[in-house]
C-alpha positions in Angstrom: 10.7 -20.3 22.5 7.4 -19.3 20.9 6.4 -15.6 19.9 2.8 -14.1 19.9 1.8 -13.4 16.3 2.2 -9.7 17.8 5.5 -10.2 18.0 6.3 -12.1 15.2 4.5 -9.3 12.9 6.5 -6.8 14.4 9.7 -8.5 13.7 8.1 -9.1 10.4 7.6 -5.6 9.7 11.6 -4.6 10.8 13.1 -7.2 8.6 10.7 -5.5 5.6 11.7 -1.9 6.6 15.9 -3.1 6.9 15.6 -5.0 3.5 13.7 -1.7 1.6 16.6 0.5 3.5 19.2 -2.0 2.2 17.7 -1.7 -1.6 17.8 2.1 -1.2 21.3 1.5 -0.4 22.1 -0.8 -3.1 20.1 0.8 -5.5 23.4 2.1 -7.3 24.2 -1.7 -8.1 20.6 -2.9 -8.3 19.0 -0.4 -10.8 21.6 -1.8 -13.6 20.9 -4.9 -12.9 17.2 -4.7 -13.0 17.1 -2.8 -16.2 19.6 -5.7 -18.0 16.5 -8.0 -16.7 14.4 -6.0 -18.3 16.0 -5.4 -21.3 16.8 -9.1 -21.8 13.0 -10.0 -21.0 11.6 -7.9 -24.1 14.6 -9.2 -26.5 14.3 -13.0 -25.2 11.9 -13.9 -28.1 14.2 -12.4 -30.8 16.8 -14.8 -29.3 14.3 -17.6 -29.3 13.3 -16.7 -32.5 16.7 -16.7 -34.1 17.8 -20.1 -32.6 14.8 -21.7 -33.3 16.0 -20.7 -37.4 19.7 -22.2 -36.9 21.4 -19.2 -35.5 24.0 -20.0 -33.6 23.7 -18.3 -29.7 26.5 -16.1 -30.0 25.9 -14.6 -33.3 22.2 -14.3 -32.0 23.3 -12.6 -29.2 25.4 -10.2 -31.1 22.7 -9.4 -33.5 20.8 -8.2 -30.6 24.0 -6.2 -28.8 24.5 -4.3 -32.0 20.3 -3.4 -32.5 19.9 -2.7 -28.7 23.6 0.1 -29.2 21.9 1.8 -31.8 18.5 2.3 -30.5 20.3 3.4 -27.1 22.7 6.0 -29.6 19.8 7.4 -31.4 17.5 7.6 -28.3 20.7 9.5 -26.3 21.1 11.8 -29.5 17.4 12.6 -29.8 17.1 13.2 -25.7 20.3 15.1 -25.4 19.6 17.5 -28.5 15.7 17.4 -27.6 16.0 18.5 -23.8 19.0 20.7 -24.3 17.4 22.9 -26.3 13.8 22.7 -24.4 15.8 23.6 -20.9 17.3 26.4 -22.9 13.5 27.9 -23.3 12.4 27.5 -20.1 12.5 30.9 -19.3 10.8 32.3 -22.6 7.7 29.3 -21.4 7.7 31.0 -18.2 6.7 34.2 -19.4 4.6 33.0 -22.1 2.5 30.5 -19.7 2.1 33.8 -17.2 1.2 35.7 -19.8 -1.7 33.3 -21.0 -2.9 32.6 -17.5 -3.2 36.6 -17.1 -5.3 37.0 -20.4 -7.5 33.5 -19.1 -8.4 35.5 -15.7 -8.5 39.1 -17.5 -11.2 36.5 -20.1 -13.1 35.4 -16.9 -12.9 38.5 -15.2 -15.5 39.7 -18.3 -18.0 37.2 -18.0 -18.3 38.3 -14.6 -16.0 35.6 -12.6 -14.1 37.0 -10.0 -10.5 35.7 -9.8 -8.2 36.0 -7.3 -4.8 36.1 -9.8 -2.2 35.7 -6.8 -4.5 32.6 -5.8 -4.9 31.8 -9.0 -1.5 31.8 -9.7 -0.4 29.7 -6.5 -2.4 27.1 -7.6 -0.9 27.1 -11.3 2.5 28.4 -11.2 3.3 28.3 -15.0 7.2 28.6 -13.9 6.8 25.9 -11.7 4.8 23.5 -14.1 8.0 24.2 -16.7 10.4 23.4 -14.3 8.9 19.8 -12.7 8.5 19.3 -16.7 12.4 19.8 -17.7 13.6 18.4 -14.0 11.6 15.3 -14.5 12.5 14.7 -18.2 16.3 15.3 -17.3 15.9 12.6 -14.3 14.1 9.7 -16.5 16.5 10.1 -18.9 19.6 10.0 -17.1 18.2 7.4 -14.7 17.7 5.3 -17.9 21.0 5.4 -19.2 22.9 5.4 -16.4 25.8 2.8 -16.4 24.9 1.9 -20.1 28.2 -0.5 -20.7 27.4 -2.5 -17.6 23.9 -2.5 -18.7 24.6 -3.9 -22.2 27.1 -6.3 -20.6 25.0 -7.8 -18.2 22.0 -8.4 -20.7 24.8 -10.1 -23.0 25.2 -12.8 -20.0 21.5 -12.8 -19.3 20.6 -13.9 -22.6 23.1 -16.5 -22.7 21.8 -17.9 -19.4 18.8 -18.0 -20.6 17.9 -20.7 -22.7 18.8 -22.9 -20.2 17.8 -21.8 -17.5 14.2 -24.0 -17.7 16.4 -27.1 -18.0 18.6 -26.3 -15.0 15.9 -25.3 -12.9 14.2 -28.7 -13.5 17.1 -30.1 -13.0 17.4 -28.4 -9.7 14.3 -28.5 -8.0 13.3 -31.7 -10.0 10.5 -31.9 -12.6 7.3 -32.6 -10.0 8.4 -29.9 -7.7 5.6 -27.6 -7.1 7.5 -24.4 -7.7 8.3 -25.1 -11.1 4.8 -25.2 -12.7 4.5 -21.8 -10.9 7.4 -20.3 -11.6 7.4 -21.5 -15.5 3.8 -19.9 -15.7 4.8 -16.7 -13.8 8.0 -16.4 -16.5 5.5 -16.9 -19.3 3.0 -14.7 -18.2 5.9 -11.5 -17.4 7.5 -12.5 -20.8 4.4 -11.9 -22.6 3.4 -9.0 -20.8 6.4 -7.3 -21.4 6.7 -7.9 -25.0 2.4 -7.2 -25.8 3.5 -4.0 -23.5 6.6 -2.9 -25.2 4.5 -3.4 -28.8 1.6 -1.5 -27.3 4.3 1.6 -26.2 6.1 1.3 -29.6 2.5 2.2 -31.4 1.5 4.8 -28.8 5.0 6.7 -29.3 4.5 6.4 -33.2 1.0 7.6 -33.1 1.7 10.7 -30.6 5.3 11.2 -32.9 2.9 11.7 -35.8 0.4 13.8 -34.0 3.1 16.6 -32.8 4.1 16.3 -36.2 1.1 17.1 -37.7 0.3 20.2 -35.7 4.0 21.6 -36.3 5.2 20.8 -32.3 8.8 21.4 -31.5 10.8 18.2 -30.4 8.5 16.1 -31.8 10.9 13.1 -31.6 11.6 13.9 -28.0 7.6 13.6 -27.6 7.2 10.6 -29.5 9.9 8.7 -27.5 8.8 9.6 -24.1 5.4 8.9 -24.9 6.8 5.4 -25.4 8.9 5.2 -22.5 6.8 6.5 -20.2 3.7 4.0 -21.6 5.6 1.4 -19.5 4.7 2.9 -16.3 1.1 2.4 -15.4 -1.6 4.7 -14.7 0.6 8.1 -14.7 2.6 7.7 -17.7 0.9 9.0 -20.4 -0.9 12.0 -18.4 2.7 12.5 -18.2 3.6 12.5 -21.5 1.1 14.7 -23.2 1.7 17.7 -20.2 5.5 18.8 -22.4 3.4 18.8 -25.7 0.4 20.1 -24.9 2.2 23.1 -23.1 4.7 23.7 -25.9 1.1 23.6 -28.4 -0.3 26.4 -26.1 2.3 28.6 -26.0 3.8 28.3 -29.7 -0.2 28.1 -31.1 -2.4 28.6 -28.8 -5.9 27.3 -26.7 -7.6 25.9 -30.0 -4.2 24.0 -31.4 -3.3 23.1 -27.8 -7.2 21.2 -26.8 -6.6 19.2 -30.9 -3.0 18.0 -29.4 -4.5 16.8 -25.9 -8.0 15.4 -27.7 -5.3 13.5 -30.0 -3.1 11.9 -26.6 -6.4 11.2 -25.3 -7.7 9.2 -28.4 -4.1 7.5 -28.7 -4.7 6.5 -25.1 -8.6 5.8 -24.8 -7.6 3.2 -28.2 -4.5 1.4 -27.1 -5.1 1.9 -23.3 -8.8 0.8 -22.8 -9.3 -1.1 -25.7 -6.2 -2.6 -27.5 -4.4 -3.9 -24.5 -6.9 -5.4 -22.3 -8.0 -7.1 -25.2 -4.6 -8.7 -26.2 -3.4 -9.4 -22.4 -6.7 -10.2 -20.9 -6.5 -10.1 -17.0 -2.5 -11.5 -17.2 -0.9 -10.6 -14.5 -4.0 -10.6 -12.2 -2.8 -7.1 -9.8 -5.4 -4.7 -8.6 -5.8 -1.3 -9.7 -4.8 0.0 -6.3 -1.8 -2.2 -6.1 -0.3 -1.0 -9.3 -0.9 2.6 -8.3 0.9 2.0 -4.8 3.8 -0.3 -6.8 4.1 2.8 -9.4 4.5 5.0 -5.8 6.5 2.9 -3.9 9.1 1.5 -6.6 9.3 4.9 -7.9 10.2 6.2 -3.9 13.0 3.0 -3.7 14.5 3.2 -7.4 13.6 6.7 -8.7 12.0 6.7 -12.7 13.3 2.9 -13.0 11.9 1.8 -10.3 8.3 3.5 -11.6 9.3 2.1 -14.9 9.5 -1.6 -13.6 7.0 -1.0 -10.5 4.6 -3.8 -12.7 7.2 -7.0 -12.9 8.8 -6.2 -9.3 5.7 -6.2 -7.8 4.2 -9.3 -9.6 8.0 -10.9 -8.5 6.6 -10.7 -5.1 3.3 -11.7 -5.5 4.9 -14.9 -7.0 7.4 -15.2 -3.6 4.3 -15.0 -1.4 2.0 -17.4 -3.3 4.8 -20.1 -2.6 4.9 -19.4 1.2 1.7 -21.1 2.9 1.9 -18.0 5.5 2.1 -15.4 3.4 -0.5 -16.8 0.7 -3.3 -14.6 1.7 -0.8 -11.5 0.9 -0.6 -13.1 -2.6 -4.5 -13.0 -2.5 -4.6 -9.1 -1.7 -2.3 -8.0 -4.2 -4.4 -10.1 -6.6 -7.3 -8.8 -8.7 -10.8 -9.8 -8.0 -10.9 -13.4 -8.1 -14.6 -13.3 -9.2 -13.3 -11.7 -12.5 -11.6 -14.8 -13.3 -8.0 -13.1 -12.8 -6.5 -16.0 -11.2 -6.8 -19.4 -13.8 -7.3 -22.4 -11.7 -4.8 -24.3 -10.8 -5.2 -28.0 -13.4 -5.1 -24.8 -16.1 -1.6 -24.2 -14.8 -0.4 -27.4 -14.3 -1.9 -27.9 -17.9 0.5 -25.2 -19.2 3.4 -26.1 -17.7 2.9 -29.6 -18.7 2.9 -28.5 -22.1 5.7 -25.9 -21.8 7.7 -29.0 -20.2 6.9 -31.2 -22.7 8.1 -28.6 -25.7 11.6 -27.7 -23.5 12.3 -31.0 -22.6 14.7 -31.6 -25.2 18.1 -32.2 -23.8 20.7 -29.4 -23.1 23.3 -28.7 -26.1 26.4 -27.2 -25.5 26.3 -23.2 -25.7 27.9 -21.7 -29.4 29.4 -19.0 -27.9 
């Protein structure tokens, strides 16, 4: 029995709604998962790194377990302390923001501006600008280190798995299979965009660390490290992580002190963000500008703060899973950037790659060290 393309991209379009409703419902079991993926990703070249210098996998991977528990003890001491304490002011901003936002009308009710301040103060509620600020920093936070143990356990297996994994997938789908080329280049291309990414974050939390610092801002730490997290999640991020420390800089020291901390998040930014990184990744991962923003929307709406902190990699995992469907190629084309900017790399260049990453894994499988 044959279906009109109408019908076939209406049952299309229910299978999509009852698999994002079954992620939603998952999400519990998935959002652990997904950040062990990630986690593993960024440390994968430390464990390369180590067994390419004699390290045995097991002792590698427990060098890694004991760095990743105390970067995840110091960031849940700092973040605890941090937004205890912030949470604990809320009420003091409140009535310091209103009271600044009075004397800004009273200021421009003397050049001769007429403000409304009820209007005025509907469109920039001070109280509610604190509140989103301490609701959403609470939410990343514990989003992030939810499950923890499971997390750390999982990433354990994953990096185990994964130096084989190339081998057995060869070994699976054989060495001339079509998918493997792709998939080895997507891997490669994710991998390096994580760890150029999680670099590029590690400087922008230093550099904004060192700018609270320098202008005497409270929670300084607290600033730094979400300026780093949040770097991972694309367009937003760091507009949202200079709103907590620009606010705190215009309450505790005012206008002038306040403009010198957001002209400093906007340097950090303008130099890492427009410069620094497209310079070191190039067009990479080949996604449009609208397509990341939607990703950042939609991931964000299925997985909360992890799902906007990995919107980039899930959505290039589907780009990938509808390049290797003939039908569903020209979805792979949308999501893409502008071909005439040389995003996509032609295809010998990727069998070229692959060739080569083939030729340099293509020694045989030892038994793991554990």
């Amino acid at each position: 029995m044959k279906f009109s393309g109408l019908s076939r991209g209406l049952f299309s379009l229910a299978a999509f709604v009852l698999f994002i409703a079954g992620l939603r419902a998952a999400s519990g079991i998935l959002i652990p998962f997904l950040l062990a993926c990630f986690i593993a990703i960024i440390t994968s070249p430390i464990m390369v790194m180590l067994k390419k210098r004699g390290v045995r996998p097991g002792f590698a991977v427990a060098t890694i377990l004991l760095c990743l528990i105390i970067a995840l003890s110091l960031m849940v001491q700092i973040t605890t302390n941090s937004i205890t304490q912030f949470a604990n002011r809320t009420t003091d901003f409140q009535e310091q923001l209103t009271q600044i936002t009075n004397g800004w009308i009273a200021w421009l009710e003397e050049k001769g501006l007429n403000v409304n301040s009820e209007t005025f103060n509907s469109l920039f509620n001070p109280g509610r600008v604190v509140g989103v600020v301490t609701t959403t920093l609470t939410k990343f936070i514990q989003g992030l280190f939810t499950n923890t143990f499971l997390v750390l356990v999982t990433v354990v297996f994953l990096l185990l798995e994964l130096s084989g994994l190339p081998n057995k997938l060869r070994m699976a789908l054989g060495p001339d299979h079509p998918s493997v080329p792709v998939l080895t280049q997507f891997s490669l291309s994710l991998n390096h965009y994580l760890a150029l990414k999680s670099w590029i974050s590690l400087v922008t939390g230093l550099l904004a660390f060192l700018v609270c610092r320098f202008m005497g801002i409270d929670y300084s730490l607290l600033w730094g490290l979400m300026a780093f997290l949040l770097n991972y999640v694309p367009n937003i991020g760091s507009i949202l992580a200079a709103i907590p420390p620009v606010l705190i800089a215009l309450i505790d020291k005012g206008t002038g002190e306040a403009i010198v901390v957001m002209s400093g998040y906007i340097a950090i930014n303008i130099t890492l963000g427009n410069f620094i990184e497209p310079r070191l990744m190039g067009k990479g991962l080949g996604l449009s500008t609208l397509v990341v923003w939607l990703s950042l929307v939609f991931w964000g709406w299925v997985f909360g703060p992890v799902g906007m902190l990995l919107s980039v990699p899930l959505t290039m995992v589907v780009k990938i899973a509808m390049e290797s469907n003939p039908e569903t190629h020209w979805i792979a084309i949308l999501l893409g950037s502008d071909p005439g900017d040389g995003a996509e790399a032609p295809r010998e260049e990727t069998d070229n790659i692959a060739y080569r990453i083939r030729k340099e894994e293509s020694a045989p499988l030892e038994p793991s060290d554990t």
